[in-house]
C-alpha positions in Angstrom: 0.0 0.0 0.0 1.3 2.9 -0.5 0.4 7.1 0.6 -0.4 9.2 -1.1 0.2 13.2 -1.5 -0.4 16.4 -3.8 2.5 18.3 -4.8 1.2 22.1 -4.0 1.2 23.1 -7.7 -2.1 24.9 -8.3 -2.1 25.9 -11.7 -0.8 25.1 -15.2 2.0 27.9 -16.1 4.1 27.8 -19.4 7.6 27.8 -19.2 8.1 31.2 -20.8 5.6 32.6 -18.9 7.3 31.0 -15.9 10.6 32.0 -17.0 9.5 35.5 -18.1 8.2 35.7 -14.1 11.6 34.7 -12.8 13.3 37.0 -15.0 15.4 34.1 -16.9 15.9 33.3 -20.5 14.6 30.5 -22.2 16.6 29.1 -25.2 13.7 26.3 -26.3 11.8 26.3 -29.1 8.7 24.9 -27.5 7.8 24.9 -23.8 5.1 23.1 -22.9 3.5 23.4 -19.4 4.1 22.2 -16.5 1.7 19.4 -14.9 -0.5 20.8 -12.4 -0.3 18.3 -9.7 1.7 15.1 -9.2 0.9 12.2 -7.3 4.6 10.9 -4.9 4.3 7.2 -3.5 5.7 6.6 0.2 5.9 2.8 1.0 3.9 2.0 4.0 7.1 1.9 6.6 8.7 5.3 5.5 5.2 7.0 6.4 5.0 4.7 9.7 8.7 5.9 11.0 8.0 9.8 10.2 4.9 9.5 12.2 6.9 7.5 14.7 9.6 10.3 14.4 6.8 13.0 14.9 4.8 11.5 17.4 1.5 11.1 15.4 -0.3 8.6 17.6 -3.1 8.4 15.8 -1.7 7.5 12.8 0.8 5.1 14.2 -2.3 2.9 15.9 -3.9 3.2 12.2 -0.7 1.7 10.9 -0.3 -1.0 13.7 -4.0 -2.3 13.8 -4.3 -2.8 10.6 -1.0 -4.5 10.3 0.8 -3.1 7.6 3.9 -2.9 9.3 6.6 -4.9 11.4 7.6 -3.5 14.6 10.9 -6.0 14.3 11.8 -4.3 11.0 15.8 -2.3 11.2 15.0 0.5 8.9 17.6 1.8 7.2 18.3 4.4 10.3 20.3 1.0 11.8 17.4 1.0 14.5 13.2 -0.3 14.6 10.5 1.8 15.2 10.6 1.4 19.0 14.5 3.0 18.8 12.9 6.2 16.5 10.4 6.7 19.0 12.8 6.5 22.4 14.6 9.3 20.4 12.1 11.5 20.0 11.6 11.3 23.6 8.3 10.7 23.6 7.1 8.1 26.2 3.7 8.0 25.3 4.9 6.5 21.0 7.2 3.9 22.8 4.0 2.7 25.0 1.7 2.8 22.2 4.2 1.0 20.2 5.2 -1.6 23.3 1.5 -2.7 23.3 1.6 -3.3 20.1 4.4 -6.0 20.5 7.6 -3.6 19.9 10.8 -5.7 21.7 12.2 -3.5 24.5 15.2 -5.6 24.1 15.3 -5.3 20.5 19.1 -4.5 19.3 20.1 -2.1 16.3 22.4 -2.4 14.0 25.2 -1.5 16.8 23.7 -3.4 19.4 22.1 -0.7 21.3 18.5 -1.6 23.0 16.0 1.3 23.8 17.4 1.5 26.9 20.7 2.7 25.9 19.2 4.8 23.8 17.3 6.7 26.8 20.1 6.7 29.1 22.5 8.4 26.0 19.7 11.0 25.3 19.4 11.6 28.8 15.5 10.1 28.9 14.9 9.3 32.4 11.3 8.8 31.6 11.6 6.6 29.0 14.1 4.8 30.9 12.0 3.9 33.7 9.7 3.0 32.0 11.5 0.6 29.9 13.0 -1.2 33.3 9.5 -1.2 34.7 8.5 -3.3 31.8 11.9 -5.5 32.2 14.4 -4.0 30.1 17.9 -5.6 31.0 20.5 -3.1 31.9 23.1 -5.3 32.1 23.1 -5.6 28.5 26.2 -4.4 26.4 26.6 -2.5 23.0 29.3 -3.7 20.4 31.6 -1.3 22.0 30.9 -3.5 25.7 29.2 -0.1 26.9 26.0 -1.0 29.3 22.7 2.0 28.9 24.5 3.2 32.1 27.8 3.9 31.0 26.0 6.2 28.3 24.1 8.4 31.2 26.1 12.2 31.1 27.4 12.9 34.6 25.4 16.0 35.1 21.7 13.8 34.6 20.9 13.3 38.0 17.8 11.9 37.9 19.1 8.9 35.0 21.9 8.6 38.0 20.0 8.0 40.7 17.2 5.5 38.6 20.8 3.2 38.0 22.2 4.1 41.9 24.8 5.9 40.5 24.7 9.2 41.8 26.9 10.2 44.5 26.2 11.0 47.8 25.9 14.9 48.9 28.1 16.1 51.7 
């Protein structure tokens, strides 16, 4: 299946006329007109990851219920759908796409889960929400790095969800 959309073109214009408009010369014999409106294609999955990239709920539940995507699928981003959405930082996309089956665990193509993801972005709500649910953060990256080693020193609150933040004097 694929979406469709209408380039914004309103009107049929010649290319002279066009030309003459933009103030550049036109060396052709004939010019015949442009097209008024043009129909692009999307595939099914590069409409589901900008609306997963956007945060368009809606749409993404349209998607997922009528099954016209995988939720396992590694885009060619390197991550799934559930790693675009931990990105955007929005919690309620990763829980919409959770229970619709999306693998909290699920590995791109450098071996980071959503977890790490949260914990690089500095996503403490997504985080714990992703342990409440199970998440393993013992789990390593190609480079051995666990979502904890990824936390920046200054996010206190991704700290203290690991018990890693130090004790005030």
């Amino acid at each position: 299946m694929m979406k469709y959309y209408q380039c914004p073109v309103s009107q049929t214009i010649g290319v002279k006329a066009y030309a003459k408009d933009r103030g550049v010369p036109v060396s052709c014999k004939s010019s015949a007109p442009l097209k008024p409106v043009r129909s692009v294609h999307f595939p099914n999955d590069i409409v589901f990851l900008d609306c997963v990239r956007h945060g368009e709920l809606e749409r993404i539940g349209l998607f997922l219920r009528a099954r016209r995507v995988n939720l396992d699928t590694i885009y060619h981003s390197g991550m799934a759908a559930v790693h675009e959405a931990v990105l955007s930082g929005n919690l309620e996309c990763v829980k919409l796409l959770v229970h619709y089956g999306a693998n909290i665990v699920q590995k791109d193509e450098e071996g980071w889960t959503p977890l790490h993801m949260a914990c690089s972005d500095g996503f403490p709500h997504i985080a714990r929400y992703l342990l409440s649910l199970g998440a393993d953060p013992e789990l390593e990256n190609e480079c051995g790095e666990k979502p904890a080693d990824l936390i920046e020193p200054d996010n206190k609150e991704l700290l203290e969800l690991f018990g890693l933040a130090a004790a005030d004097d």
